[in-house]
N, C-alpha and C positions, 0 to 999 in steps of 0.2 A: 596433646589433648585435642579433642575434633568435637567439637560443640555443634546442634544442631540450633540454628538463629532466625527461626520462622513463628509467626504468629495463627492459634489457630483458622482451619478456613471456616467459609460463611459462604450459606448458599447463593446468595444473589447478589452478580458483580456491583451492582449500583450501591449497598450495603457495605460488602466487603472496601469499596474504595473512600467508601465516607468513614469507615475504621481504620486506613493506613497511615495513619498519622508521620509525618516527616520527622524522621530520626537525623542529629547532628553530623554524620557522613562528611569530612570534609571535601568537598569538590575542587580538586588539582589543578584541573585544566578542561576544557571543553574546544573543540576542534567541526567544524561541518564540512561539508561538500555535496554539492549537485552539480546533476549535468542531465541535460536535452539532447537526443541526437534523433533526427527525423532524414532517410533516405529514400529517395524516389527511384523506381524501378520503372524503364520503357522498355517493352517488347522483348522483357527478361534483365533488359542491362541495365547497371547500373549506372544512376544519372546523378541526378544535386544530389548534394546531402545540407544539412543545416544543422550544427553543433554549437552548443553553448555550454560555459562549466565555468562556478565560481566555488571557492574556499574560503576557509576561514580559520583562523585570520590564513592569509594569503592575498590573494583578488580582490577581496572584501574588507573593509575596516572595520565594518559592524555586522549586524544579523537585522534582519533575515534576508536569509540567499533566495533568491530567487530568478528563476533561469527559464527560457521558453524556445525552443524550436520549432520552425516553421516552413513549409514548402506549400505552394499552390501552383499549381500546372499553367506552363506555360505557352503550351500548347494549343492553338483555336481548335474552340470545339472539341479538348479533350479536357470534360471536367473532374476534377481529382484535388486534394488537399488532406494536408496532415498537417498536425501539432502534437506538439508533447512539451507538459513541464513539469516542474518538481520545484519545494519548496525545503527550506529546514529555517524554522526560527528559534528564537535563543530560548530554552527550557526555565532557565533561571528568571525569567520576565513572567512564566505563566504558572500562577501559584495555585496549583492544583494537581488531586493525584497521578492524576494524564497529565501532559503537558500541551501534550497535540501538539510537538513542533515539528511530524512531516506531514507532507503530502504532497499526491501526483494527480495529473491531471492529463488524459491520452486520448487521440484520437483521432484514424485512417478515415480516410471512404475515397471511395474513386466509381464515378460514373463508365469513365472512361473503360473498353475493351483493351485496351493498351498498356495502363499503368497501374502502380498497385505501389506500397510502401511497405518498410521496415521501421520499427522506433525502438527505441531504450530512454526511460528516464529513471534516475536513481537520486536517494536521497540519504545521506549519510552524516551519524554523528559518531564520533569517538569522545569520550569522557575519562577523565583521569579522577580516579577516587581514593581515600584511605579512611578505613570503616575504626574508629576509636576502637579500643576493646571495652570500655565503659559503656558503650554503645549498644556493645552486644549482649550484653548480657553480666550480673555479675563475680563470677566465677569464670569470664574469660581474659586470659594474659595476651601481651603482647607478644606476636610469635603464634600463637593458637591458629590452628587451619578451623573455620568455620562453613559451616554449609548453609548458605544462601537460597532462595527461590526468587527468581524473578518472575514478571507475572508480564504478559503483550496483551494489549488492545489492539481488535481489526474491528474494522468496518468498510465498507463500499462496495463496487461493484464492478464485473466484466462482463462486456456485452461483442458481442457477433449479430448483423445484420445483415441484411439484402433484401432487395427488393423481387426477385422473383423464388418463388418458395420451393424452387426443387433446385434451385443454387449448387453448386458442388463447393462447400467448402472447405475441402479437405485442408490446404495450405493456409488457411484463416485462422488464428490465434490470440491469445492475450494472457499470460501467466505472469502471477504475482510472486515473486519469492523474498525474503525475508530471512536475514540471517545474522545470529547477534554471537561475535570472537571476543575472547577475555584474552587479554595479555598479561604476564605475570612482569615484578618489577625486571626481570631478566630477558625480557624479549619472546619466551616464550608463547605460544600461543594455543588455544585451544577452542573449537567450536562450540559453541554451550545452547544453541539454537539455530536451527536450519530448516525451512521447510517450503513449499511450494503449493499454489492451487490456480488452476491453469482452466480456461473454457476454450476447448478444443472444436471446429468444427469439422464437419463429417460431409459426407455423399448426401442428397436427396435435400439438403437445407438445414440438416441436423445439425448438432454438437452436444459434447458430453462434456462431463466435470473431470480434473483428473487432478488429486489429490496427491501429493508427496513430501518425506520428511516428519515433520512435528507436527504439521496444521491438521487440529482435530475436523476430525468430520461432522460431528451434528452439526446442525442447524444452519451449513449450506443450504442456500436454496438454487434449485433450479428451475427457472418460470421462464413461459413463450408470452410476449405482450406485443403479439403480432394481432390481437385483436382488437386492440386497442391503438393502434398505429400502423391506420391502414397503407401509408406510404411504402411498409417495409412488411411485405408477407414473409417473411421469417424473421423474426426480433428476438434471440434467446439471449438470454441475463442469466448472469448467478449473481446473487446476493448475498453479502458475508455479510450478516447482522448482528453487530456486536458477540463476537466471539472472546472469550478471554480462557488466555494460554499458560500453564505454569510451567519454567523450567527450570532448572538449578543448577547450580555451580559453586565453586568453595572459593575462600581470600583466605588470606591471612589477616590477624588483627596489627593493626599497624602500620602496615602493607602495602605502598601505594600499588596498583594497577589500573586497569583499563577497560571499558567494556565497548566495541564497536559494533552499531547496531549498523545494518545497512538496507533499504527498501526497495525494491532496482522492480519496476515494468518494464516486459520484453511483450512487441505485441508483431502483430504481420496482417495484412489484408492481401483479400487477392483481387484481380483487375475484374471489374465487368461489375457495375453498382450494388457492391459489397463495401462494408464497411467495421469498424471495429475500436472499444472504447476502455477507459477505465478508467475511473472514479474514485480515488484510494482519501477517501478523509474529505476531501475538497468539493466547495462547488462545479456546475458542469458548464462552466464559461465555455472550455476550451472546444468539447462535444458541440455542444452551441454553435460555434464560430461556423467549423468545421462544416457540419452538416448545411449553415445555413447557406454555406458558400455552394454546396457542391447541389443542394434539392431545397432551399428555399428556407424562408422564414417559418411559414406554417407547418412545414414538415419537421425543422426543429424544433420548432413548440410543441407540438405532439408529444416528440418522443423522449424529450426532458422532461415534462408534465408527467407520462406514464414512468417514466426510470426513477423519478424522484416520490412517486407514491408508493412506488414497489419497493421501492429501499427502506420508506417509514415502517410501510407496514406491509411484509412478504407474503404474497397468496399462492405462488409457486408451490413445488414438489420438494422433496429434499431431494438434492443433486446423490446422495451416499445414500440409498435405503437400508443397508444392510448397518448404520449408524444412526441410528432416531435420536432426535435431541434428548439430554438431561431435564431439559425443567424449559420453560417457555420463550418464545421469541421476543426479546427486546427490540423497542421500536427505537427508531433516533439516529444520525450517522454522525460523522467525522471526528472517530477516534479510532486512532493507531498508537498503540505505546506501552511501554516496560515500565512497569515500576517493581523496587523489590519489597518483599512482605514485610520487612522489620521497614521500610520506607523510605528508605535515605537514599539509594540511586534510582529514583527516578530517571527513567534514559533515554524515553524517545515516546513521540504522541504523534496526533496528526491534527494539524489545527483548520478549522475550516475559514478559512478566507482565500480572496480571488487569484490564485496562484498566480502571478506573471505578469498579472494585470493591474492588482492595488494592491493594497493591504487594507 
């Protein structure tokens, strides 16, 4: 028997998540992991690196993980700094249809003609589940293969900057990927979501959007807010403003398995006052830190003031034209997360608080 176990859809995600009501699913086991790694680059070679990574249970006794790497140059007279962090808190604390328990928090700049950085931070849950067959539906047995949809929340932001506007930033990056494996009770395993969206820079001070896997293309945006923040004549941002994603995969009724969702920024700057950021769910403490260390308090304030307006409310271009949005731009950030349509795995969110710094 193969049941299909979805409720109908609804147009507007703010609706559709006030209707997913939490189904009795029982929750197996639940597992996280983060990790920070920030490397600095002199005159090509590589120099520090600064890594951090906690688990759970493992390293950790409770939730939430929280992890931060950090390099600032040590060099006189060559100014440069990086951070990266990542967050996962415990889902089962945050009773709602998001959970929002990841988020990362990224960001390069180097003054410096000399130095430049690499980073990666990731944030990862694995969840052990088994869906009743009462659950499902009733006409479904135990044994029954059912067919699932799960639903991701994105929100926030990647940015590429510099201060001189024909810049070459070819080597300049920051891509988001995002990919959620089901395990079966046999070790099997299978990818049920995969996708990427990356802001790539270019020659002359450019950068493009580049789009791969699952992640729909509407209602990226891609906007310059180099007028707005004079410090940095070329400031491009993409904007992922509340996107929500369905995908699907099958259980068995009965059945324990597994769903591993996992959120991983890869970012790179290059040397000569360029710089590079990303904002996945969380405040921009770390953006902050970074910039104010490397071009000042006032220069910071600018260009969190301008990123944090543009995130509410996108005035930008769509990064995809040949993809115009379904239905209208949703204002509001810091959520990242899977919940399934009948409602009971709830899997992964993005919660906004000070990643690394408080709670």
């Amino acid at each position: 028997m193969h049941t299909h176990a979805t409720r109908p859809g609804v147009t507007l995600p703010l609706v559709l998540a006030a209707l997913a009501l939490p189904a009795a699913a029982e929750i197996v086991s639940i597992t996280g992991f983060t990790q920070a790694e920030v490397t600095e680059y002199r005159f090509d070679a590589p120099g520090d690196t600064d890594r951090a990574s906690e688990s759970f249970p493992g390293t950790a006794a409770e939730l939430p993980l929280q992890v931060v790497a950090r390099l600032l140059s040590a060099i006189a007279d060559e100014e440069a700094a990086a951070a990266a962090a990542a967050q996962f808190a415990d889902p089962r604390e945050l009773a709602q249809p998001n959970p929002e328990e990841f988020a990362i928090n990224l960001a390069l700049n180097s003054i410096s003609p000399h130095i430049r950085y690499q980073a990666r931070a990731v944030s990862q849950e694995t969840r052990g589940v088994v869906f009743a067959p009462a659950e499902l539906g009733p006409f479904v047995q135990t044994g029954d293969t059912i067919d699932l949809t799960g639903r991701l929340f994105l929100d926030g932001a990647l940015a590429i900057f510099a201060i001189d506007p024909d810049r070459d930033l070819s080597d300049a990056a920051v891509l988001l990927r995002v990919t959620v494996v089901q395990s079966s009770h046999s070790g099997a395993e299978q990818t049920v979501f995969s996708g990427e969206l990356e802001l790539r820079g270019g020659t002359g001070g450019s950068a493009t959007a580049v789009a791969a896997g699952g992640f729909p293309r509407r209602s990226v945006i891609l906007t310059d807010l180099s007028s707005l923040v004079d410090d940095f004549a070329a400031f491009h941002v993409l904007i992922i403003p509340n996107i929500t994603i369905d995908y699907d995969y099958t259980a068995v009724a009965g059945q324990e398995f597994s769903l591993r969702a996992t959120v991983e920024v890869e970012a790179a700057n290059v040397a000569g006052e360029c710089g590079v950021a990303a904002v996945i769910g969380t405040p921009v403490d770390t953006l902050r830190s970074v910039v104010e260390l490397t071009q000042g308090t006032e220069a910071a304030a600018k260009m969190i003031s301008a990123l944090e307006t543009e995130r509410a409310e996108p005035t930008g271009q769509p990064a995809f034209p040949e993809a115009q949005p379904a239905f209208g731009l949703l204002s509001g950030c810091g959520l990242l997360g899977f919940e399934s349509l009948v409602g009971a795995t709830v899997l992964a969110g993005m919660r906004r608080r000070r990643v690394g710094i408080q709670s």
